[in-house]
N, CA, C and O atoms as a Tripos MOL2 file, in Angstrom:
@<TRIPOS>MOLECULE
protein
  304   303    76     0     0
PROTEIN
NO_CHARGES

@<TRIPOS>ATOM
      1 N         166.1080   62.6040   88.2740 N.3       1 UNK1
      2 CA        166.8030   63.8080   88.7070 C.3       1 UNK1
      3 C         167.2630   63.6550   90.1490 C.2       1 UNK1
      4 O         166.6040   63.0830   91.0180 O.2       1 UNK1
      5 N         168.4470   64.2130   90.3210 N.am      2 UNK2
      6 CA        169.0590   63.8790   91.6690 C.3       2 UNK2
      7 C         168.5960   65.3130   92.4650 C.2       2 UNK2
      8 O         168.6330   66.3360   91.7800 O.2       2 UNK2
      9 N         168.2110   65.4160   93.7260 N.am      3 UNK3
     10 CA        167.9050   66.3390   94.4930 C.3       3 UNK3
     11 C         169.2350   67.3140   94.7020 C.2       3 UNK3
     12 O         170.3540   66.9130   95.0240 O.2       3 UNK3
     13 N         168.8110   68.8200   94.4200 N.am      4 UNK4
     14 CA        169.8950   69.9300   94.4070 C.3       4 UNK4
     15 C         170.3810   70.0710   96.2200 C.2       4 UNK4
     16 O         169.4670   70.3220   97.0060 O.2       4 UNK4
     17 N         171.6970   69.9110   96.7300 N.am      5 UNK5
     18 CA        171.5200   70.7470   97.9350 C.3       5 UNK5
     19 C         171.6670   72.2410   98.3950 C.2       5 UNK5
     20 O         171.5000   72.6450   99.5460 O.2       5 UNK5
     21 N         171.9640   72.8930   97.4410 N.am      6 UNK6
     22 CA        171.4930   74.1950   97.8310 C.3       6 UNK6
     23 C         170.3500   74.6460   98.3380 C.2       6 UNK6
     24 O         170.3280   75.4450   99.2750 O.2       6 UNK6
     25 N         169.3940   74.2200   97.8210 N.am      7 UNK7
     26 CA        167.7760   74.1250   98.9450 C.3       7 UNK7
     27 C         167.6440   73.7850  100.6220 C.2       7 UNK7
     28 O         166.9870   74.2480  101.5540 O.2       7 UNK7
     29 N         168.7260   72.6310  100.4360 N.am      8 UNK8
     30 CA        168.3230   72.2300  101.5800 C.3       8 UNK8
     31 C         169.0270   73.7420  102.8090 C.2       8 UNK8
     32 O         169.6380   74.7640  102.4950 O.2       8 UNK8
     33 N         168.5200   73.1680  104.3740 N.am      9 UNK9
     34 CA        168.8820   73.9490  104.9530 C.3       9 UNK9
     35 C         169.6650   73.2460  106.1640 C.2       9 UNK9
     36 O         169.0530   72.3340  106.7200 O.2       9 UNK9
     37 N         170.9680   73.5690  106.6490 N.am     10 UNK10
     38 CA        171.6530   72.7940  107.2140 C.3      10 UNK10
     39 C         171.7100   73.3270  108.8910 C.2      10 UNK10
     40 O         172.0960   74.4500  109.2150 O.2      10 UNK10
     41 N         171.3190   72.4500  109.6960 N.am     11 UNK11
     42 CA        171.1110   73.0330  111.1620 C.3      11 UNK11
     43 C         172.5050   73.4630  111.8500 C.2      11 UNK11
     44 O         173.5030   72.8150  112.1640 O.2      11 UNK11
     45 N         172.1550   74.8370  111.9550 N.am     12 UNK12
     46 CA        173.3260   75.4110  112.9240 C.3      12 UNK12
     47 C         173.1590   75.1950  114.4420 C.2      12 UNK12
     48 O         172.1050   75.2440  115.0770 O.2      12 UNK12
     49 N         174.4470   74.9390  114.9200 N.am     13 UNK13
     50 CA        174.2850   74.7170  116.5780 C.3      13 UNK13
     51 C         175.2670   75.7660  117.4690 C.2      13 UNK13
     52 O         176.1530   76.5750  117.1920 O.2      13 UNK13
     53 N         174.8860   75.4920  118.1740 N.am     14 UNK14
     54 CA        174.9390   76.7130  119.6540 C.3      14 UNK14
     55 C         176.7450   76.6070  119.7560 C.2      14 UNK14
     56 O         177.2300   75.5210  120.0710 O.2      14 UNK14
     57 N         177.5360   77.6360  119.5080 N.am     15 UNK15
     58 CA        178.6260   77.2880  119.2970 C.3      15 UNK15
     59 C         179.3160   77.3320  120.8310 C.2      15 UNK15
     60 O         180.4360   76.9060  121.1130 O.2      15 UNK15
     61 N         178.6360   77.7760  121.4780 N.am     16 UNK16
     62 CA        178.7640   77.7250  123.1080 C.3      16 UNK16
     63 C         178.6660   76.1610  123.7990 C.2      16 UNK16
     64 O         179.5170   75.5270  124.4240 O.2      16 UNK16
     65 N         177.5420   75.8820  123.4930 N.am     17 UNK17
     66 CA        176.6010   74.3720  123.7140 C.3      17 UNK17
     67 C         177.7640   73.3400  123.3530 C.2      17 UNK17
     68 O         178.0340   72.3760  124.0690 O.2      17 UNK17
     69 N         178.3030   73.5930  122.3770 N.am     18 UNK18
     70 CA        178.7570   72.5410  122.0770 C.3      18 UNK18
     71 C         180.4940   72.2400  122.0090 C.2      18 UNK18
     72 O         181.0620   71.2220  121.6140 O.2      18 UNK18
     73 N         181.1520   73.6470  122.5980 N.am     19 UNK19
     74 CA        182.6480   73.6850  123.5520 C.3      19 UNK19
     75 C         181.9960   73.8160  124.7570 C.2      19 UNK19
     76 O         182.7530   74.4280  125.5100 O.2      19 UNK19
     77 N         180.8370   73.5090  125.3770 N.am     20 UNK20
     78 CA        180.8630   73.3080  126.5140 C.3      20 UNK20
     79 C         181.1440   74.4730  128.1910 C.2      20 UNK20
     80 O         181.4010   74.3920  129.3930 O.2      20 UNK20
     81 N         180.7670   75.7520  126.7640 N.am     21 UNK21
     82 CA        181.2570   77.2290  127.2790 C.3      21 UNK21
     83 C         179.9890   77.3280  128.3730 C.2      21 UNK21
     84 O         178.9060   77.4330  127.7980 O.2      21 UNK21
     85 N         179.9230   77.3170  129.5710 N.am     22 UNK22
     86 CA        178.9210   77.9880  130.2690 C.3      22 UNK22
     87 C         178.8320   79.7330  130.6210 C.2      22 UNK22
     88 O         177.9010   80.5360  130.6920 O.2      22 UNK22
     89 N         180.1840   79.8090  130.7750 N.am     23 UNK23
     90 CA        179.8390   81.6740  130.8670 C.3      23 UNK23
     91 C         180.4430   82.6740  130.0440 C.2      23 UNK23
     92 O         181.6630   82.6700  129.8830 O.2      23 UNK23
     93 N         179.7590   83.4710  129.5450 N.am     24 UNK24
     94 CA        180.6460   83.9780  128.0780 C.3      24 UNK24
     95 C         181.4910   84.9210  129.0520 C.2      24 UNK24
     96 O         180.9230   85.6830  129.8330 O.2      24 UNK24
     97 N         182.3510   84.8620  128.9970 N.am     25 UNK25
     98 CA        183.8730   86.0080  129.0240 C.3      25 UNK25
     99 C         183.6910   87.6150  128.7400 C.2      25 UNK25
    100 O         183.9230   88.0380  127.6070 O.2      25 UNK25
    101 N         183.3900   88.2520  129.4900 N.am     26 UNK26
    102 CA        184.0840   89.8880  128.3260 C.3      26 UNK26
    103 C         185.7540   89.6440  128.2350 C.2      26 UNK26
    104 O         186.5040   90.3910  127.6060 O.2      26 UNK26
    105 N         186.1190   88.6340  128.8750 N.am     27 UNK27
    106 CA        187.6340   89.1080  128.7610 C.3      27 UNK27
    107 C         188.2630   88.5120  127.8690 C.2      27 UNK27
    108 O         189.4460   88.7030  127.5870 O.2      27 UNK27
    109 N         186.9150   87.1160  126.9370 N.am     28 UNK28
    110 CA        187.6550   86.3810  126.0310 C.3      28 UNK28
    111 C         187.4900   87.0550  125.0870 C.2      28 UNK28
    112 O         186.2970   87.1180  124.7920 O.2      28 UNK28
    113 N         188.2480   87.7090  124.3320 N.am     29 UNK29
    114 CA        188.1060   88.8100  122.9120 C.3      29 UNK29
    115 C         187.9750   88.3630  121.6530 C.2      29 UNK29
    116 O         187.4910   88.8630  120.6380 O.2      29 UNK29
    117 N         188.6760   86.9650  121.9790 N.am     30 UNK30
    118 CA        189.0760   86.0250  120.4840 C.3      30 UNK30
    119 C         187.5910   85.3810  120.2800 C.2      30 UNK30
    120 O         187.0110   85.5430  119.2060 O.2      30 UNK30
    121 N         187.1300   84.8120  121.1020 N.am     31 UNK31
    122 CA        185.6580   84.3320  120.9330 C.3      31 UNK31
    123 C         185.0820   85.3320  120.5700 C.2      31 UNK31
    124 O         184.8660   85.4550  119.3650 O.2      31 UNK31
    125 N         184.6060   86.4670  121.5870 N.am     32 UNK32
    126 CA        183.6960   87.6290  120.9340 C.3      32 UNK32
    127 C         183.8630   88.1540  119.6340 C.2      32 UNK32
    128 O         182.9050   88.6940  119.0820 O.2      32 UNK32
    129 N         185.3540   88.0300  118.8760 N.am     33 UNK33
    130 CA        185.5730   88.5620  117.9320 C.3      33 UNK33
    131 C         184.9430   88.1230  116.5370 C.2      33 UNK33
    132 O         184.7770   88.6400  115.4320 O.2      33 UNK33
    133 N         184.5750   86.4380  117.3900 N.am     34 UNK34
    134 CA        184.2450   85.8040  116.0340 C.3      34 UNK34
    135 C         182.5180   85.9980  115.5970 C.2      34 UNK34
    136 O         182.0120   85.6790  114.5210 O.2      34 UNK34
    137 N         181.8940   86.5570  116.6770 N.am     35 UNK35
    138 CA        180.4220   87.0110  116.9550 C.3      35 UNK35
    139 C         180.5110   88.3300  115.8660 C.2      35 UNK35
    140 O         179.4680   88.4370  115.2210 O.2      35 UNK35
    141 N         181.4600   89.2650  115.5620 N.am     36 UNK36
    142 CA        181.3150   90.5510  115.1440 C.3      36 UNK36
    143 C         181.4240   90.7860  113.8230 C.2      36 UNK36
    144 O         182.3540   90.2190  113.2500 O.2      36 UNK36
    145 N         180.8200   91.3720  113.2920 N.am     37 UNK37
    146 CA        181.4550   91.0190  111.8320 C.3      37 UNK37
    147 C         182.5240   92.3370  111.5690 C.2      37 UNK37
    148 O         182.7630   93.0500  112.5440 O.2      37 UNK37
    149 N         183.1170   92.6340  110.3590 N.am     38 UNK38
    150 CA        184.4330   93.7280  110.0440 C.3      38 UNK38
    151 C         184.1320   95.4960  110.5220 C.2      38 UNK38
    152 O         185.0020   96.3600  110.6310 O.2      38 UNK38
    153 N         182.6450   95.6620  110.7460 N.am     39 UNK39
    154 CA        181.9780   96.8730  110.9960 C.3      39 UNK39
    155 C         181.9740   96.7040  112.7400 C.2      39 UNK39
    156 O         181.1500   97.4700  113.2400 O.2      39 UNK39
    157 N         182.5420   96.0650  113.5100 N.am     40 UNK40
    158 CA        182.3680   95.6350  114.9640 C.3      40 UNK40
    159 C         180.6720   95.7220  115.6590 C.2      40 UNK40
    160 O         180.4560   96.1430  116.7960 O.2      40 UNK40
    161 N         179.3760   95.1360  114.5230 N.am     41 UNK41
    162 CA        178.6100   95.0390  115.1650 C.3      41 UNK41
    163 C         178.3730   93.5620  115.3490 C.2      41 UNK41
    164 O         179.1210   92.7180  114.8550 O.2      41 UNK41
    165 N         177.3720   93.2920  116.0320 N.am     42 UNK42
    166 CA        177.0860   91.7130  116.8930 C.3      42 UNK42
    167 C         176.5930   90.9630  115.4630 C.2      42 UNK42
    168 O         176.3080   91.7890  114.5950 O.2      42 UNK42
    169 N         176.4620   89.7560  115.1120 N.am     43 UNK43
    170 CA        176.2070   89.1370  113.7750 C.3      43 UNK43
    171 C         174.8030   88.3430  114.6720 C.2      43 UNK43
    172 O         174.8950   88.1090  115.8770 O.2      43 UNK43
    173 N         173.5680   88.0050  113.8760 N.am     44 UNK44
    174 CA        172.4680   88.0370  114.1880 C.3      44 UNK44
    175 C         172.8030   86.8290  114.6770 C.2      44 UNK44
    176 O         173.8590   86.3520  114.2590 O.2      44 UNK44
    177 N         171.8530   85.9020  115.8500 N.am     45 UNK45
    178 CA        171.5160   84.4510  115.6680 C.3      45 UNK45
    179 C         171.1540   83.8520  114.6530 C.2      45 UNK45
    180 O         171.4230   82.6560  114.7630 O.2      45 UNK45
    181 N         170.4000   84.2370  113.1810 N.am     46 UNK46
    182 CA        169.9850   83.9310  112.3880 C.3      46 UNK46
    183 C         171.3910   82.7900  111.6880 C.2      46 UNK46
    184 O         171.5210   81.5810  111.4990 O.2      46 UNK46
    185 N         172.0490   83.7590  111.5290 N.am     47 UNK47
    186 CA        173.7210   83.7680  111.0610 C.3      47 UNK47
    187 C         174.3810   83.0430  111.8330 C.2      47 UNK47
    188 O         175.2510   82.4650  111.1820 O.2      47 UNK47
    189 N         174.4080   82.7920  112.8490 N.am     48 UNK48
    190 CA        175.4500   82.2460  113.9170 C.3      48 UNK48
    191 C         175.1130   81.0280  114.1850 C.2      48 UNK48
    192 O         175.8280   80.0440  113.9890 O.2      48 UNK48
    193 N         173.8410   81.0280  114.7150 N.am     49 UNK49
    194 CA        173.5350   79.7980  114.7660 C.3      49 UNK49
    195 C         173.1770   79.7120  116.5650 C.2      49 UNK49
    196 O         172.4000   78.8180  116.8980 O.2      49 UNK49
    197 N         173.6210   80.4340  117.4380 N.am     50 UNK50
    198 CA        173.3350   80.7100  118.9700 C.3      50 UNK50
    199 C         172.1900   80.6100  119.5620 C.2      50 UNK50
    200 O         171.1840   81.0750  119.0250 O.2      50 UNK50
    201 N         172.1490   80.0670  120.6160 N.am     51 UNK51
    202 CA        171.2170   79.8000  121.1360 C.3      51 UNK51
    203 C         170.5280   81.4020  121.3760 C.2      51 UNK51
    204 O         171.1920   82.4000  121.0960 O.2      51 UNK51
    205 N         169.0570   81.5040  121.9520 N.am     52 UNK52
    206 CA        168.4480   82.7530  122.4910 C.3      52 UNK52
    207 C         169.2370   83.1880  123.7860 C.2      52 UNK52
    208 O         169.5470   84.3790  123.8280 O.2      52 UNK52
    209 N         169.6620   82.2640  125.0170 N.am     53 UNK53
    210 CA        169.7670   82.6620  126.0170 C.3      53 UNK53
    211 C         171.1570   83.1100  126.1070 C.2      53 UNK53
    212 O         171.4380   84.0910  126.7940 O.2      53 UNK53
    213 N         172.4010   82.1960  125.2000 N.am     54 UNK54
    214 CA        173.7750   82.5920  124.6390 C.3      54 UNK54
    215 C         173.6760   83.6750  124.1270 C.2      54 UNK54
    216 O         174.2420   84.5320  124.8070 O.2      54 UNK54
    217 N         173.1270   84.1290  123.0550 N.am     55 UNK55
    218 CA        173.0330   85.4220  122.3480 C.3      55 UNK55
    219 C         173.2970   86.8030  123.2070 C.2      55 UNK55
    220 O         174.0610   87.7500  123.0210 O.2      55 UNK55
    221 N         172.2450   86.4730  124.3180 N.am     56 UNK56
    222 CA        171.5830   87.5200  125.4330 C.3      56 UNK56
    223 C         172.6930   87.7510  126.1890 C.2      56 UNK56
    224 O         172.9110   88.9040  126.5590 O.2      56 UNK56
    225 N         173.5810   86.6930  126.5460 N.am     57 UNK57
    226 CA        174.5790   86.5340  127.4110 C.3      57 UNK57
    227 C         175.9290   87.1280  126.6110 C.2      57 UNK57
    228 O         176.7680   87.7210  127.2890 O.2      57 UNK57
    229 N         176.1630   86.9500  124.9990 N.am     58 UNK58
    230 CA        177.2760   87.6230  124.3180 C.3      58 UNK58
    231 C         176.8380   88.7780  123.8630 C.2      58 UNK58
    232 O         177.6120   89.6470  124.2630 O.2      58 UNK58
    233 N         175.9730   89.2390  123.2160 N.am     59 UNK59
    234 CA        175.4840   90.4570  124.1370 C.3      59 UNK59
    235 C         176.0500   91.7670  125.2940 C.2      59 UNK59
    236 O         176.6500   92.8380  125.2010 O.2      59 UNK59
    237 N         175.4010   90.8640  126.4550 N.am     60 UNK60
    238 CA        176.1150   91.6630  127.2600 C.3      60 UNK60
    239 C         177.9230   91.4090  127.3880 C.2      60 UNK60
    240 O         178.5000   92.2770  128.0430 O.2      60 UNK60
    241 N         178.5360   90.6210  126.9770 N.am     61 UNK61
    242 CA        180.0930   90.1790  126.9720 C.3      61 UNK61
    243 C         180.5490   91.5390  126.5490 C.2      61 UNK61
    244 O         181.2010   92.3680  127.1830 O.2      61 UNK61
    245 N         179.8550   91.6010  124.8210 N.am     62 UNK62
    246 CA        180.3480   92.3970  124.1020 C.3      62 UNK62
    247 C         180.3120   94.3030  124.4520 C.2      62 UNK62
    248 O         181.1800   95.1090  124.1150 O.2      62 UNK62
    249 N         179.2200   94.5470  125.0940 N.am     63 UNK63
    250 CA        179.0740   95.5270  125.6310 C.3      63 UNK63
    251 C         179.7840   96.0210  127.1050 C.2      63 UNK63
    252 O         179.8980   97.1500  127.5830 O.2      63 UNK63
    253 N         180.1680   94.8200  127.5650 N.am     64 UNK64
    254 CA        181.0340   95.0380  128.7990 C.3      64 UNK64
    255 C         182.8650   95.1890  128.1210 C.2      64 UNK64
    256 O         183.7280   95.8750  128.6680 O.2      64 UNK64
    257 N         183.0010   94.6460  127.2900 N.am     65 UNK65
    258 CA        183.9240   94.6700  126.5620 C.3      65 UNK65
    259 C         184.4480   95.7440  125.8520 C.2      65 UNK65
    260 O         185.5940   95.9430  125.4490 O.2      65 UNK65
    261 N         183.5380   96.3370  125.7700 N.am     66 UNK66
    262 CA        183.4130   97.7960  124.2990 C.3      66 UNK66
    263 C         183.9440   98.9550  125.7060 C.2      66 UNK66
    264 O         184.6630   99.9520  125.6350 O.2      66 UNK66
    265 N         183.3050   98.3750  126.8350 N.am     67 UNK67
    266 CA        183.2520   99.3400  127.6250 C.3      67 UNK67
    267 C         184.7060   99.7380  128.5680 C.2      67 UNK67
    268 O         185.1840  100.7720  129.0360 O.2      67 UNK67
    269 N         185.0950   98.2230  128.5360 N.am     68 UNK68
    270 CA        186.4710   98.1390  128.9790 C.3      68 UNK68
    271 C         187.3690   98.1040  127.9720 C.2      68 UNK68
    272 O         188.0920   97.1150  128.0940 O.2      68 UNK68
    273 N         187.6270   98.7490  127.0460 N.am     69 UNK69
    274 CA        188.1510   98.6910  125.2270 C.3      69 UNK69
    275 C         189.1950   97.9970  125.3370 C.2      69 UNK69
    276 O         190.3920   98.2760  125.4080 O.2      69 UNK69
    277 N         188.3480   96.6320  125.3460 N.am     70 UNK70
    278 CA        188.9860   95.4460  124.8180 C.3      70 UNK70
    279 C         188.2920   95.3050  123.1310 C.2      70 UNK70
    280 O         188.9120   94.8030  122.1940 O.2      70 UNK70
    281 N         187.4780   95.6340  123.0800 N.am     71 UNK71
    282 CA        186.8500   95.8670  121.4910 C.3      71 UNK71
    283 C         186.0970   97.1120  121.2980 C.2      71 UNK71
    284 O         185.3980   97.7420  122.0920 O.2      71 UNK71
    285 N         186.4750   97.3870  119.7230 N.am     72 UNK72
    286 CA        185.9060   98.7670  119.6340 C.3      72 UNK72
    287 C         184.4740   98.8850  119.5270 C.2      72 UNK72
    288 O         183.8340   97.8750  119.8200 O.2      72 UNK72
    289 N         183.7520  100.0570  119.1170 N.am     73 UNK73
    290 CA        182.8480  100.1790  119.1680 C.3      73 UNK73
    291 C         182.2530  100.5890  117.7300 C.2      73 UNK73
    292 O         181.0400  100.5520  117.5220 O.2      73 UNK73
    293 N         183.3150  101.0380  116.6110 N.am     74 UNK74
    294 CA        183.0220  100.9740  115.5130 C.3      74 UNK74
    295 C         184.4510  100.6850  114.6540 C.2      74 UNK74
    296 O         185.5220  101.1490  115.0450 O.2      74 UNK74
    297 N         184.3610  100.0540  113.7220 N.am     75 UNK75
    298 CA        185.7440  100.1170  112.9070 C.3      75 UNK75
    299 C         185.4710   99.6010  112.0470 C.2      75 UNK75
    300 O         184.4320   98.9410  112.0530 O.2      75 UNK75
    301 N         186.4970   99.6850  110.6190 N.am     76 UNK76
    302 CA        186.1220   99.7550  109.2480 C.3      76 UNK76
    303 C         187.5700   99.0080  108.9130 C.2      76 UNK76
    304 O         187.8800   98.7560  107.7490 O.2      76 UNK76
@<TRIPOS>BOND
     1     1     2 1
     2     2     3 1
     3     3     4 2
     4     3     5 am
     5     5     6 1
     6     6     7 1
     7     7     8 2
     8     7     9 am
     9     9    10 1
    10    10    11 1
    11    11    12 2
    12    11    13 am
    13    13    14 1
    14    14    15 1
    15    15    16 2
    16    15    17 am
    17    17    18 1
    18    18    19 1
    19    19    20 2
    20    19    21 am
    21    21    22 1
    22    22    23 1
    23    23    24 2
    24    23    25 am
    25    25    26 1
    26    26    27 1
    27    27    28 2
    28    27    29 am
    29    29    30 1
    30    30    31 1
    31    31    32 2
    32    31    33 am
    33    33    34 1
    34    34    35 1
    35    35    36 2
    36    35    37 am
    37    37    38 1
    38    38    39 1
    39    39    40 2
    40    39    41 am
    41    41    42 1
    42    42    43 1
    43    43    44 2
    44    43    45 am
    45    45    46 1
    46    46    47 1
    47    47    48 2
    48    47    49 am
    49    49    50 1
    50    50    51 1
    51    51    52 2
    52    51    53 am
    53    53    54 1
    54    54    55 1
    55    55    56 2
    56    55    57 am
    57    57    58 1
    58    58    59 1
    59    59    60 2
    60    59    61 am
    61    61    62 1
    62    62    63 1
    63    63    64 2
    64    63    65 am
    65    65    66 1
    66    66    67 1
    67    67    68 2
    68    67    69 am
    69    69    70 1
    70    70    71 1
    71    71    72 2
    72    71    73 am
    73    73    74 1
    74    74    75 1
    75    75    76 2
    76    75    77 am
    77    77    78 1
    78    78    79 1
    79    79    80 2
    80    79    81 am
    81    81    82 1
    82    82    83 1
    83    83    84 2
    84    83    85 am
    85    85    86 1
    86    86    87 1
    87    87    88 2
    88    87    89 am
    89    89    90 1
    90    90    91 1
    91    91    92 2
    92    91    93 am
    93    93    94 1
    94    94    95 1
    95    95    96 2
    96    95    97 am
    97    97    98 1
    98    98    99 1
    99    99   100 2
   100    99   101 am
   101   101   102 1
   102   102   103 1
   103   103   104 2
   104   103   105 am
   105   105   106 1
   106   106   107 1
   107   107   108 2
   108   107   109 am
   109   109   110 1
   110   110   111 1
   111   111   112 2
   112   111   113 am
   113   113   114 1
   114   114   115 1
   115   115   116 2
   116   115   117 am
   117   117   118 1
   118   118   119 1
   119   119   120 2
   120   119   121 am
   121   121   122 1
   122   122   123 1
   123   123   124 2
   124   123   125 am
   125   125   126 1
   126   126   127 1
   127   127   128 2
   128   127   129 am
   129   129   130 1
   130   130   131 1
   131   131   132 2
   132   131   133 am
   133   133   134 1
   134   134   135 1
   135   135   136 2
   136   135   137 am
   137   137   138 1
   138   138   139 1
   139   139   140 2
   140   139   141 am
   141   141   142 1
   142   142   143 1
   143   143   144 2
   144   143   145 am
   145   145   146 1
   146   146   147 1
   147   147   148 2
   148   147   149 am
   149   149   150 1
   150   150   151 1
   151   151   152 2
   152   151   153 am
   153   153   154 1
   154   154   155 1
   155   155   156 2
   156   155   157 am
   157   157   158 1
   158   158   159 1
   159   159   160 2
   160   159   161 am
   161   161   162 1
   162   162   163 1
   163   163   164 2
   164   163   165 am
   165   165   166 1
   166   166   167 1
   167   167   168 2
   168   167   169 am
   169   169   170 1
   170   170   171 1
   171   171   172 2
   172   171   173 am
   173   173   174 1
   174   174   175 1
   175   175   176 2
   176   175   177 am
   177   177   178 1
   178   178   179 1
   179   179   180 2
   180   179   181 am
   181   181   182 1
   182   182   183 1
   183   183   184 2
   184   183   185 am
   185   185   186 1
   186   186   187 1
   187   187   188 2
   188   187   189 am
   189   189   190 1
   190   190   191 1
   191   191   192 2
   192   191   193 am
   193   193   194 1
   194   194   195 1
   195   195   196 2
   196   195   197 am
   197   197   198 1
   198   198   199 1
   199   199   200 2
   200   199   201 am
   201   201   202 1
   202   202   203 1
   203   203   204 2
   204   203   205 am
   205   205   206 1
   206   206   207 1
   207   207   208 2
   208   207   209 am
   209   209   210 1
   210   210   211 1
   211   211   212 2
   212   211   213 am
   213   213   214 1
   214   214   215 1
   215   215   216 2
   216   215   217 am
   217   217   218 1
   218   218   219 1
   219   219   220 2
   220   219   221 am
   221   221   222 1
   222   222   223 1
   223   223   224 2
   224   223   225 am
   225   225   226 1
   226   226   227 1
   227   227   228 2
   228   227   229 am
   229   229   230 1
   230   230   231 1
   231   231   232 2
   232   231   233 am
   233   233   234 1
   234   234   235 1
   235   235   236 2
   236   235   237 am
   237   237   238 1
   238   238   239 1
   239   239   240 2
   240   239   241 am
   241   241   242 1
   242   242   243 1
   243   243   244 2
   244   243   245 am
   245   245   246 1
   246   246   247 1
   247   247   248 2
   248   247   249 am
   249   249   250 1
   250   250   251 1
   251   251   252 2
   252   251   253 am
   253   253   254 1
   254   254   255 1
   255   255   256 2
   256   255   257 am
   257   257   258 1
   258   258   259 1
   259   259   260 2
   260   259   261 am
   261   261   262 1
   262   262   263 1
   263   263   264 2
   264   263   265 am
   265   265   266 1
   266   266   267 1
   267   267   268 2
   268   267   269 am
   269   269   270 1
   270   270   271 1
   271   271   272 2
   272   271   273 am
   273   273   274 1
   274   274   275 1
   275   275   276 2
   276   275   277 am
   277   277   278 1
   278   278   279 1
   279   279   280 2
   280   279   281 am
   281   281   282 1
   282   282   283 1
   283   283   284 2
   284   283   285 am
   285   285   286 1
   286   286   287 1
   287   287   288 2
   288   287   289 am
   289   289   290 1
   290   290   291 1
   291   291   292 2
   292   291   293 am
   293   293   294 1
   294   294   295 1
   295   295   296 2
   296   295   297 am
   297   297   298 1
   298   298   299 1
   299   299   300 2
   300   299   301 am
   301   301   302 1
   302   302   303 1
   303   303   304 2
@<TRIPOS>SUBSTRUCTURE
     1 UNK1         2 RESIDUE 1 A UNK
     2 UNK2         6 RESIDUE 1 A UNK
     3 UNK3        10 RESIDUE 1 A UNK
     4 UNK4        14 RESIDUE 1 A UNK
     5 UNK5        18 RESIDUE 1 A UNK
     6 UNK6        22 RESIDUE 1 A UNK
     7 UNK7        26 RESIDUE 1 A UNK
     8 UNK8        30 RESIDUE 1 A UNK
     9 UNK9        34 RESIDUE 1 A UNK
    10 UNK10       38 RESIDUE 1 A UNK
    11 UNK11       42 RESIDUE 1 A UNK
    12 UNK12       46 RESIDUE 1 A UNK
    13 UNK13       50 RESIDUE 1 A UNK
    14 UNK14       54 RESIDUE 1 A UNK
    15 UNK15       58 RESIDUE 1 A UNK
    16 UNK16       62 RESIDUE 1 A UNK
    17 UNK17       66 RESIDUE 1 A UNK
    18 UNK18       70 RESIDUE 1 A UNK
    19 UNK19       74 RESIDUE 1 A UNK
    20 UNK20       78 RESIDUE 1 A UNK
    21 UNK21       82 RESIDUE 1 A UNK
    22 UNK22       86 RESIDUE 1 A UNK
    23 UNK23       90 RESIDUE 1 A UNK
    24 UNK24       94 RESIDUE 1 A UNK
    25 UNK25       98 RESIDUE 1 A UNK
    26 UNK26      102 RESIDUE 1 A UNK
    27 UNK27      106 RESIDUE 1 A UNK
    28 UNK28      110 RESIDUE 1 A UNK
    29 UNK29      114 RESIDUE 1 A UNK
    30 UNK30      118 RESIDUE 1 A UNK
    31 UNK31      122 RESIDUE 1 A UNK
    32 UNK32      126 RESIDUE 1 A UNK
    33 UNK33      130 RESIDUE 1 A UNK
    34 UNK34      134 RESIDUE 1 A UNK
    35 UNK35      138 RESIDUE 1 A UNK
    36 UNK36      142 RESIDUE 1 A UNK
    37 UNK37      146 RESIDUE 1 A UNK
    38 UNK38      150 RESIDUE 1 A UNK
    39 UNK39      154 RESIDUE 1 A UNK
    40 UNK40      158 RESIDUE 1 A UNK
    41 UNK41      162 RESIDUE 1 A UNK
    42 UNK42      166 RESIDUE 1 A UNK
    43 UNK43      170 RESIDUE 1 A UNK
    44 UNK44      174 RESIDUE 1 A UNK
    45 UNK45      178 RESIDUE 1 A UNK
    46 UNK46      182 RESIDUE 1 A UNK
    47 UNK47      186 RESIDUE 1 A UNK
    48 UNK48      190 RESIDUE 1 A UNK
    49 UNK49      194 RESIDUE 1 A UNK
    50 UNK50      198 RESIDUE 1 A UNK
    51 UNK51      202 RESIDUE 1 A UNK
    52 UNK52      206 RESIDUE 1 A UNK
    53 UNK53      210 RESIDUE 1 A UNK
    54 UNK54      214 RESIDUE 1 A UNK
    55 UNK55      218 RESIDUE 1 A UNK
    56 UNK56      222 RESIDUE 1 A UNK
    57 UNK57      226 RESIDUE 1 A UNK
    58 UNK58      230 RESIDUE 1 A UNK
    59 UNK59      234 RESIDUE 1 A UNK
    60 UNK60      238 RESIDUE 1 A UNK
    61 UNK61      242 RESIDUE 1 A UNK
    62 UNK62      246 RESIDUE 1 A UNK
    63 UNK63      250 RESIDUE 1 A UNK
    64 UNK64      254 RESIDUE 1 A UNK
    65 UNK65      258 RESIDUE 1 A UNK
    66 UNK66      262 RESIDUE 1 A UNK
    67 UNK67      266 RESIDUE 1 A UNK
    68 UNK68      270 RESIDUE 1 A UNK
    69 UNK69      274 RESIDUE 1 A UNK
    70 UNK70      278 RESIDUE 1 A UNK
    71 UNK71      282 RESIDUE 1 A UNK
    72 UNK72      286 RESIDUE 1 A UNK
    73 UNK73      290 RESIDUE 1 A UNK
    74 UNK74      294 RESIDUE 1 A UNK
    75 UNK75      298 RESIDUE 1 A UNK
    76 UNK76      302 RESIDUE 1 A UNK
């Protein structure tokens, strides 16, 4: 029997880490946008794949962002 890969689990990486992004943007919208899912809330690290300290840092992007409505705060 050949081993299924649906089991397996495939390592996600820091999508920051690895364009080499050191400071997240509130002003980059197109990046943050891709963090949000269609309901404009934040999509977990679980899901993303982000580091802890990135997360913390888009995070606050996104909330500085919401605040300067460059992104909303709810939408459908």
């Amino acid at each position: 029997m050949t081993p299924s890969n649906h089991n397996q689990k495939r390592e996600k990486k820091c999508f920051f880490s690895e364009n080499n992004i050191k400071h997240v943007d509130y002003k980059d919208t197109d990046i943050l946008k891709k963090f949000l899912n269609p309901h404009a809330r934040v999509i977990s690290r679980k899901k993303t794949g982000v580091s802890a300290k990135n997360q913390r840092k888009l995070s606050v992007a996104v909330k500085r962002a919401r605040f300067m409505a460059l992104l909303p705060y709810v939408s459908r």
